[in-house]
N, C-alpha and C positions, 0 to 999 in steps of 0.2 A: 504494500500500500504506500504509494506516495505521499508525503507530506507538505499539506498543500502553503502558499508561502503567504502571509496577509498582504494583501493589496496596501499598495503606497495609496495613500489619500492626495486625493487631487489638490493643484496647486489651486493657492485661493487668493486672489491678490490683494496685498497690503491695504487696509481699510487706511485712508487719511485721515488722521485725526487732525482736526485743525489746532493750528498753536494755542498754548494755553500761555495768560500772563497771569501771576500771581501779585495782588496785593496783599500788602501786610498792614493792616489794620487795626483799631480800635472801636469797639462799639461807640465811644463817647466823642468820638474826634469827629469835628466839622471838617476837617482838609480830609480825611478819608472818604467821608458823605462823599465831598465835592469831588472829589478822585474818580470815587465810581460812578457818581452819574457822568462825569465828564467822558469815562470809557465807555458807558452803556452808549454817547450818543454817537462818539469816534466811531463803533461798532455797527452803528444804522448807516452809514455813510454809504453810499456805493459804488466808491471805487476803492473802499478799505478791504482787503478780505475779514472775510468771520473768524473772529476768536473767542476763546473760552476764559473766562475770567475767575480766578478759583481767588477768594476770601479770605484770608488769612490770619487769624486773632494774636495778635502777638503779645496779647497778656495772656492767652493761655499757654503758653512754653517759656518757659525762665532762659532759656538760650536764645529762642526771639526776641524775647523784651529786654533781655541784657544787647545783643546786637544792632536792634532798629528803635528800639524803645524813644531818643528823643524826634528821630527821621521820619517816623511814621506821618505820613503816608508814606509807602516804596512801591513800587511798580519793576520787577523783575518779569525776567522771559523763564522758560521752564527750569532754565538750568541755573535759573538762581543769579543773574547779572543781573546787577543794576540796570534798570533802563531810565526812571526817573523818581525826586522824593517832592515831599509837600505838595505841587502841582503838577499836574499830567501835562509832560511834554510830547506832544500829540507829533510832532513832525519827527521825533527820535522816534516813537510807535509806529508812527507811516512805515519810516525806514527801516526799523527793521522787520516787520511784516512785509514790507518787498522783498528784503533780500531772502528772506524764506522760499520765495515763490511763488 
């Protein structure tokens, strides 16, 4: 009796996740309000591409609030670069959302 050998699984092509920017934020900070909504609107624009904007409480991890604590607002790409603090610098986000692709 032969033994039979399991099928390779078909290739499946790479789902694009669109870029995610992390803020680092405080519940109680107006420049963070002001942050986000400034990206929610950068976000509707249509010639910006779509990103993913993930929240980030930096009073709750004592290594974030030791690091960004008085910066807060921050505006980082996924891998954790700076891109902008206290106000959203919308033309450094243009750019580098272009240079992604």
């Amino acid at each position: 009796m032969a033994t039979r050998r399991p099928s390779l699984p078909s290739r499946v092509p790479p789902i694009n996740k669109p870029p995610q920017l992390r803020l680092f934020s405080r519940d109680y900070c107006h420049l963070c309000h002001d942050m986000l909504a400034a990206l929610e609107i950068l976000r509707s624009e249509p010639d910006v591409p779509f990103f993913d904007i993930e929240v980030v409480d930096v009073d709750a991890d004592p290594v974030l609030e030791a690091k960004y604590n008085e910066l807060v607002p921050v505006l980082a790409d996924g891998e954790g670069r700076e891109l902008c603090h206290y106000f959203l610098d919308a033309a450094k986000v243009r750019e580098y959302l272009g240079a992604l692709g």
